[in-house]
C-alpha positions as CSV (number, residue, x, y, z in Angstrom):
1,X,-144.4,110.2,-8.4
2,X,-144.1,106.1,-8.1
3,X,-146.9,104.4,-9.8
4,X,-149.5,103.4,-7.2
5,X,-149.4,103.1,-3.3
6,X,-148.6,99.6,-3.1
7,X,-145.4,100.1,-5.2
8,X,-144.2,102.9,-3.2
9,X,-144.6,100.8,-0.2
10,X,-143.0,97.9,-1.5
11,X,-140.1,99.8,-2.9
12,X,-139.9,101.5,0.6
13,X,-139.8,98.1,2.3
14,X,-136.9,96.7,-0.1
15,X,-135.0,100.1,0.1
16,X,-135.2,99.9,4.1
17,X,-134.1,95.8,4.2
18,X,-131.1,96.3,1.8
19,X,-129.8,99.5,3.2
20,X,-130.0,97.9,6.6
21,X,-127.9,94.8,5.0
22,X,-125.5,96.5,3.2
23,X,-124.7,99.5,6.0
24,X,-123.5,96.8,8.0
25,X,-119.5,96.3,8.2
26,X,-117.5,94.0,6.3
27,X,-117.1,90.9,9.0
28,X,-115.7,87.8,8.5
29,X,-117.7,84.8,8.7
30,X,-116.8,83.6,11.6
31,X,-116.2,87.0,13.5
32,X,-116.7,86.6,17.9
33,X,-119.7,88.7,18.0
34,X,-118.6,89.3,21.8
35,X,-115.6,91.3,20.2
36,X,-117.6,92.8,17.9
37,X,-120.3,94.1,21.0
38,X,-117.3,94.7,23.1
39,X,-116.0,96.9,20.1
40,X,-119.2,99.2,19.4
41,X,-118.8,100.3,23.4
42,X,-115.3,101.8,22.3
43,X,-116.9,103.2,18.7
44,X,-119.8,104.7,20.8
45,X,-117.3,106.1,23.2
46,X,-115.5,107.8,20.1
47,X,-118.6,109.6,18.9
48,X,-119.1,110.9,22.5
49,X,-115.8,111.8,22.6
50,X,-114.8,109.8,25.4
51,X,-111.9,108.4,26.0
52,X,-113.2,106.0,28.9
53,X,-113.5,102.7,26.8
54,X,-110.6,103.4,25.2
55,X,-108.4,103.8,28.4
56,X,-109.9,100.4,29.8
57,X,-108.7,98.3,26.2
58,X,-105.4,99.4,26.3
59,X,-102.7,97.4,27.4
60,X,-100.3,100.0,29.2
61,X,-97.6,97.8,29.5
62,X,-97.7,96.6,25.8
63,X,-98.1,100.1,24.5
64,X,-95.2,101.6,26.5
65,X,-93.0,98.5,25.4
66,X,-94.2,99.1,21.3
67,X,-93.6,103.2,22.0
68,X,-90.0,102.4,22.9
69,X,-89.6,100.1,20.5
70,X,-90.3,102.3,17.1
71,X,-87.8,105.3,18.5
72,X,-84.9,105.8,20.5
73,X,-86.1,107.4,24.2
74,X,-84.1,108.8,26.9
75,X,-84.0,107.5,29.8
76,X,-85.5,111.1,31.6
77,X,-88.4,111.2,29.3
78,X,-89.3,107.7,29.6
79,X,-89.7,108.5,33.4
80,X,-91.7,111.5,32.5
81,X,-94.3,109.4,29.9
82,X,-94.6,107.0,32.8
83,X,-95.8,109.0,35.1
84,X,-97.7,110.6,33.0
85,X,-98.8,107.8,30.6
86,X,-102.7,108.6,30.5
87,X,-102.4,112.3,29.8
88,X,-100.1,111.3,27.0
89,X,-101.9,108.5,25.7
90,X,-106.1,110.7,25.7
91,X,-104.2,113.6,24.3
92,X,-102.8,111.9,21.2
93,X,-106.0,110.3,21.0
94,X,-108.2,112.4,21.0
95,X,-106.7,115.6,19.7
96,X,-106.9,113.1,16.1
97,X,-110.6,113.1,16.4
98,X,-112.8,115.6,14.8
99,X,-114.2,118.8,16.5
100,X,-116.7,118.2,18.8
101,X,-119.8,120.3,17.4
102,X,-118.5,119.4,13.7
103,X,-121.4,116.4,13.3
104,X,-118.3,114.0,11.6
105,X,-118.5,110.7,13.0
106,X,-116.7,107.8,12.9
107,X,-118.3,104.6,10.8
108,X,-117.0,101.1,11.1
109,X,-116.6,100.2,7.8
110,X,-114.6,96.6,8.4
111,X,-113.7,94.5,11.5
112,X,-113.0,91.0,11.6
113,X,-112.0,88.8,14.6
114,X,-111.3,85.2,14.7
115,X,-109.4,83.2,17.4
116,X,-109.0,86.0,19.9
117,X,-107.2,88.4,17.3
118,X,-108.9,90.6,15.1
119,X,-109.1,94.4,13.7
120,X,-112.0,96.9,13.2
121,X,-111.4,99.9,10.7
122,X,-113.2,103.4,11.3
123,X,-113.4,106.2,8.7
124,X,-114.3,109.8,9.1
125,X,-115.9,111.4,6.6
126,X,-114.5,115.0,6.5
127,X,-115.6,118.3,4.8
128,X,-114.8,118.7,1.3
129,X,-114.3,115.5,0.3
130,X,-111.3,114.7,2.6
131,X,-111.4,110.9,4.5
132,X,-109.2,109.6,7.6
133,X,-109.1,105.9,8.7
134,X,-108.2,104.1,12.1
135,X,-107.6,100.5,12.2
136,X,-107.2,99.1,15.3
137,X,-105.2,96.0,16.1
138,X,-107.4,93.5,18.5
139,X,-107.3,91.0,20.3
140,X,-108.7,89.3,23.6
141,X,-106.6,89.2,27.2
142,X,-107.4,85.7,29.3
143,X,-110.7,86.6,30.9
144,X,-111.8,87.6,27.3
145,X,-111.9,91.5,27.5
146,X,-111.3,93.2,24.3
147,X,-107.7,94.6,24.3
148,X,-106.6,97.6,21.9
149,X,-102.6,96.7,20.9
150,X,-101.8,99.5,18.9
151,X,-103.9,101.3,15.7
152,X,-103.1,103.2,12.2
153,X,-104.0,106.5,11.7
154,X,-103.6,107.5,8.1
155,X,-103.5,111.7,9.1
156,X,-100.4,110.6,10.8
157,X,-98.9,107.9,8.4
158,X,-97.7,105.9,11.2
159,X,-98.9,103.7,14.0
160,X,-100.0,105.3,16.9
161,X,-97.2,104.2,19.1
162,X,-94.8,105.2,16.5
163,X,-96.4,108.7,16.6
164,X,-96.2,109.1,20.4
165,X,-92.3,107.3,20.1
166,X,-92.1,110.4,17.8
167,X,-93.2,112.9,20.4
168,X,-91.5,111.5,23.2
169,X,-88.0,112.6,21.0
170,X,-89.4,116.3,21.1
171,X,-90.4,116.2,24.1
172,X,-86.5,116.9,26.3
173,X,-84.5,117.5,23.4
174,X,-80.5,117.5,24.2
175,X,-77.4,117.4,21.4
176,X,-76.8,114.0,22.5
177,X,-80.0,112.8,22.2
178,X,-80.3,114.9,18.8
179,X,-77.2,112.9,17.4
180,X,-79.0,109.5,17.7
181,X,-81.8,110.6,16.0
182,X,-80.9,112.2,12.9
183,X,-79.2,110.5,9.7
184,X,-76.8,113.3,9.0
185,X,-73.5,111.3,9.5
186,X,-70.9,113.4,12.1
187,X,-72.9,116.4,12.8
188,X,-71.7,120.1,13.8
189,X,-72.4,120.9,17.2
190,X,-73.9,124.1,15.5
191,X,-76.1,121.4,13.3
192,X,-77.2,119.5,16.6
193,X,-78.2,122.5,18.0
194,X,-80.1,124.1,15.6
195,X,-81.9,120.7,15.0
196,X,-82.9,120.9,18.8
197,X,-84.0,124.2,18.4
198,X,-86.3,123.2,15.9
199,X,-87.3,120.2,17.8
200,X,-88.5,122.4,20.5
201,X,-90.4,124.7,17.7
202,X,-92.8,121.4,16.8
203,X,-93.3,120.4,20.0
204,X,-94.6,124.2,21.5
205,X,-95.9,124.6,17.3
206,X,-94.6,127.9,16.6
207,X,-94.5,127.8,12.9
208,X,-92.6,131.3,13.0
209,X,-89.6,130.1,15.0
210,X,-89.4,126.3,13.0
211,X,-88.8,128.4,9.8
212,X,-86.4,131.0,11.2
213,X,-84.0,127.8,11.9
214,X,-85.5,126.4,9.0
215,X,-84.4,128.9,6.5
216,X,-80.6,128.3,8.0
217,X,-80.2,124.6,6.7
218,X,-78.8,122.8,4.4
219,X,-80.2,120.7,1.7
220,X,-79.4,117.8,4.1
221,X,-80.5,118.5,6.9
222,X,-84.4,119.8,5.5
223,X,-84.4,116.3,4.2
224,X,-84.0,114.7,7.6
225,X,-87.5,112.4,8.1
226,X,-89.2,114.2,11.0
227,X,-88.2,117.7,9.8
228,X,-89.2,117.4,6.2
229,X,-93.0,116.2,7.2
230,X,-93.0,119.1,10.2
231,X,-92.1,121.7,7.2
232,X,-95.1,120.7,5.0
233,X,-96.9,120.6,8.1
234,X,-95.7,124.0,9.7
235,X,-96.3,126.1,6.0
236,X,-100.0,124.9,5.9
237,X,-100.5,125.7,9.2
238,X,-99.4,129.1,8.6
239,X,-101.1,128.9,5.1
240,X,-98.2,130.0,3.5
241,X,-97.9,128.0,0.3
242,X,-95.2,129.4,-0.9
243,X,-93.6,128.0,1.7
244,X,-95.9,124.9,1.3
245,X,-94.8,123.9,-2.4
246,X,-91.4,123.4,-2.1
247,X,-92.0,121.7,1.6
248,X,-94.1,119.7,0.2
249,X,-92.1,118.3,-2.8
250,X,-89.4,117.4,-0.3
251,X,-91.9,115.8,2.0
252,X,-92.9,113.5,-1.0
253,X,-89.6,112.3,-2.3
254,X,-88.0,111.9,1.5
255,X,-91.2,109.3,1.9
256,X,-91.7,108.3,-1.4
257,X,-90.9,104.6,-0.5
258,X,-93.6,104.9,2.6
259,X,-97.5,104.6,1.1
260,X,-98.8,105.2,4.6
261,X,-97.9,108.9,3.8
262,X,-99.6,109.1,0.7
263,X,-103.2,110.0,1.5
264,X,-102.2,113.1,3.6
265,X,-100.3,113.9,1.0
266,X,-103.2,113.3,-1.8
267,X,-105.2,115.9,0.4
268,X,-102.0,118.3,0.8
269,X,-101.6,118.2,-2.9
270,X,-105.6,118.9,-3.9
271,X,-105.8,121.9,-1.2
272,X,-102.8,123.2,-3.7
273,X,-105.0,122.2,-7.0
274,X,-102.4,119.9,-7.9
275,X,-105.0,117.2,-9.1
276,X,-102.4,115.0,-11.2
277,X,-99.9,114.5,-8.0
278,X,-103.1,113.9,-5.6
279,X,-104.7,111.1,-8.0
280,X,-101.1,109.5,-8.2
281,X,-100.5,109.4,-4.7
282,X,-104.2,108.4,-3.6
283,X,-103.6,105.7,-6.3
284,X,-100.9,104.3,-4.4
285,X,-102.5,104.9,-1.0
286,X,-105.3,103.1,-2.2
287,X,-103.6,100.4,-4.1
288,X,-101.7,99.6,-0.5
289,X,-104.4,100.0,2.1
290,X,-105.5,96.8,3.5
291,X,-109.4,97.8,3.9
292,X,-112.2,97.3,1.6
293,X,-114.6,100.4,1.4
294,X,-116.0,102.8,-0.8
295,X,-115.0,106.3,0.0
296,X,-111.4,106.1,-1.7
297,X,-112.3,104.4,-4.4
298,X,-115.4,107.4,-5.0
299,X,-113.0,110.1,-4.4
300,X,-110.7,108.7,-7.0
301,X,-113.2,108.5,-9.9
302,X,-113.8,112.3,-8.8
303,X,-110.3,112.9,-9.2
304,X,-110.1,110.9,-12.8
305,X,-113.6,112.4,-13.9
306,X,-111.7,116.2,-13.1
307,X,-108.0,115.0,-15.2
308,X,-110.4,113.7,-17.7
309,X,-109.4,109.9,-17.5
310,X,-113.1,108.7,-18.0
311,X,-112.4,105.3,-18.3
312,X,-110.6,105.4,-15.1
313,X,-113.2,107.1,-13.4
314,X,-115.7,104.6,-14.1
315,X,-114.1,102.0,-12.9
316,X,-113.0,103.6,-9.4
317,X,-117.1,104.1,-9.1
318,X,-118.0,100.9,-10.0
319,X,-115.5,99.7,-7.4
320,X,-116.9,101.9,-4.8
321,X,-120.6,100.9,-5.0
322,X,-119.3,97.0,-5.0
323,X,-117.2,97.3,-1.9
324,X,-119.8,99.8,-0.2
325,X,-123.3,99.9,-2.0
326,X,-124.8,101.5,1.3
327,X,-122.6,104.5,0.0
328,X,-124.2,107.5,-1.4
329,X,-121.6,109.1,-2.3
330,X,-120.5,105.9,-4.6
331,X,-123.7,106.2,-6.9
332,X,-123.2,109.8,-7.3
333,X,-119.8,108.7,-8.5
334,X,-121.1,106.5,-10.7
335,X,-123.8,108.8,-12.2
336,X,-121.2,111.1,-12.7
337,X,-118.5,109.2,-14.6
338,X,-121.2,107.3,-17.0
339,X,-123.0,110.4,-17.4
340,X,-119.8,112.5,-18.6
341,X,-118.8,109.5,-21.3
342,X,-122.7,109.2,-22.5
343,X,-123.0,106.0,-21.4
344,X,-126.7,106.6,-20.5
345,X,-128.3,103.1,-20.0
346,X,-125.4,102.4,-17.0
347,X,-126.5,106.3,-15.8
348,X,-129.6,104.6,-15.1
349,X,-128.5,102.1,-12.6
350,X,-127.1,104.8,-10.6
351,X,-130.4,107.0,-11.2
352,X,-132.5,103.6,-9.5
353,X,-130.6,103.8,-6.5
354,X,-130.0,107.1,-6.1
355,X,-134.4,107.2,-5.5
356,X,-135.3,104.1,-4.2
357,X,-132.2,103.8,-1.6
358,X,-131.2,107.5,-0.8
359,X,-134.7,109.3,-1.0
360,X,-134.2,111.1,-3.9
361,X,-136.5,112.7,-7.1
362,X,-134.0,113.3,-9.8
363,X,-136.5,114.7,-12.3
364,X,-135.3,116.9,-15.3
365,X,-135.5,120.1,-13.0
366,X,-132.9,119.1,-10.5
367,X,-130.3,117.6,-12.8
368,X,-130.4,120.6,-15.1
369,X,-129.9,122.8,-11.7
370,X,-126.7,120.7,-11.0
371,X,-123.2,121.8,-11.6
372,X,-122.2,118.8,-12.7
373,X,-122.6,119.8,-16.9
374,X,-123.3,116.0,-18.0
375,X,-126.2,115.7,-16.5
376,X,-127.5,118.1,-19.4
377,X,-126.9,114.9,-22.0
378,X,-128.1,112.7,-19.6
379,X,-131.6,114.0,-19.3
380,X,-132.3,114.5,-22.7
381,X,-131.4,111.0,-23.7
382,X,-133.8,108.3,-24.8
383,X,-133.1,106.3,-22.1
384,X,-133.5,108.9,-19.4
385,X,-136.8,110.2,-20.8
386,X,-137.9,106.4,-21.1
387,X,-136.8,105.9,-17.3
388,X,-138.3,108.9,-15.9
389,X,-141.6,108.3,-17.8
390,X,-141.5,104.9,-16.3
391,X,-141.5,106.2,-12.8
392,X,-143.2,109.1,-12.7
């Protein structure tokens, strides 16, 4: 127990004013709050899931024109997507968002807006450990209504226009429409039909019927872009992994110059055990993404602190409780790492917080009962005994 009534309060009160400080997102300086109000309607929306703010932000015409920018379209299934350009639009949306009954919601962890342009980043924070970002390119129309231009999603690697561009090829497939979209130089018409075939496969998802025509290519052709990703993505689906290894090892090296990929593929790697190729690539995620949070960097001290690169993970959960000390899980990163190379007087730091910011008693009792082994050192060092004393 906290020594005396007044300290308790007063640590309460501090605990309540800097959590409320820090928990807000990174903004610039000079961000329009009128953006940043106009941007909470659309985050508020999300957590409903609602698509209504959503649908009045985006700029139709500007989408359609970036969707048929990033891939080649037919001229029949553009007619299609335009008549049918909402349904499209709220069901790639919204099928990316968690279950509804699953509690995840999204958190704006950055958004900056200056001179009518601006972004806002969202993460999800999924079961077992797993993360997902949106960043959402922003900006103001003339009568100064906040218009959504396009938005990253890192499950998909892509932009979102680039994803439904994607969909739209799927969507009518022909041979001649086939032979502008793959790389394979002078195809069979055997080749451009079975690569149809398969087409059709992703876009009804019949995991069953994508490998039978699968299992009939060539080296080549299962290294095509779109049908080395659907491969990984078909095997887990059908949690086959022994399918799923090899998929996946072709997935990686046929986007191994494409970063954007690399955090689905961290989480395809780790559902595998592969611990060494899911640090490496959420590294290089990490090292390329544009947003300053904590969850990555936590994860990644998790993922050093398992390969044994102490060192390493340190430094990943120092990182995460600078960029996002409202973060729980960063100071449990922290603990961790400091704890597992005895480096007990910085276990304390994370100990402080952990109480007075996140409601915790982390007496003897409960750090013994934790799975976590270092935490048996921890609390029978000098310095935890002298800490605990001091609290209790």
């Amino acid at each position: 127990m906290i020594r005396g009534t007044e300290m308790n309060t007063a640590r309460q009160i501090t605990a309540f004013v800097v959590l409320a400080i820090l928990a807000a997102p990174s903004l610039a300086a000079d961000n329009d709050a009128k953006a940043f109000g106009q941007f909470q309607e659309i985050l508020a929306d999300i957590n409903g899931r609602s698509f209504g703010s959503m649908q009045k932000a985006i700029d139709k015409t500007d989408l359609s024109s970036r969707i048929y920018k990033s891939r080649i379209v037919e001229d029949d299934v553009k007619q299609v997507f335009s008549l049918n350009f909402w349904q499209f639009i709220e069901s790639g949306f919204m099928q990316k968002l968690p279950a509804e009954g699953s509690n995840v919601e999204a958190k704006l962890v950055e958004f900056a807006f200056e001179n009518g342009k601006g972004r806002a980043a969202i993460r999800y924070a999924l079961p077992k450990y797993e993360y997902e970002f949106q960043v959402f390119e922003l900006r103001h129309d003339r009568r100064g209504r906040l218009k959504v231009i396009d938005w990253f999603d890192t499950r998909a690697g892509q932009m979102f226009s680039a994803e439904i561009g994607e969909s739209l090829t799927i969507l009518m497939p022909t041979k001649d429409a086939t032979r502008k979209l793959i790389l394979l130089k002078s195809p069979s018409d055997l080749q451009l039909f079975q690569v149809t075939e398969i087409y059709k496969a992703s876009r009804d998802m019949q995991p069953p019927r994508f490998f039978e025509i699968y299992d009939e290519f060539n080296d080549e052709l299962k290294r095509e872009p779109f049908i080395a990703k659907y491969a990984a993505f078909m095997a887990l689906l059908m949690k086959d992994m022994d399918r799923f290894a090899p998929t996946l090892e072709i997935f990686v090296d046929v986007f191994s110059n494409d970063p954007n990929f690399a955090l689905v593929m961290s989480d395809y790697y780790e559902a595998i055990d592969d611990y060494d190729q899911s640090y490496a690539l959420l590294s290089r995620f990490h090292r390329n993404f544009s947003i300053t949070e904590g969850a990555l960097p936590a994860k990644l001290s998790a993922l050093a602190l398992a390969l044994g690169k102490l060192e390493e993970a340190e430094k990943f959960a120092v990182e995460a409780t600078v960029d996002e000390p409202s973060l729980e899980l960063g100071w449990w990163s922290l603990l961790r790492a400091r704890s597992r190379s005895q480096y007990h007087s910085g276990a304390i730091e994370a100990l402080t917080q952990l109480e007075d910011n996140f409601g915790y008693r982390l007496d003897e009792a409960k750090l013994r009962r934790d799975k976590f082994r270092g935490f048996a050192r921890l609390v029978e060092s000098e310095e935890y005994k002298e800490w605990r004393a001091g609290r209790d």
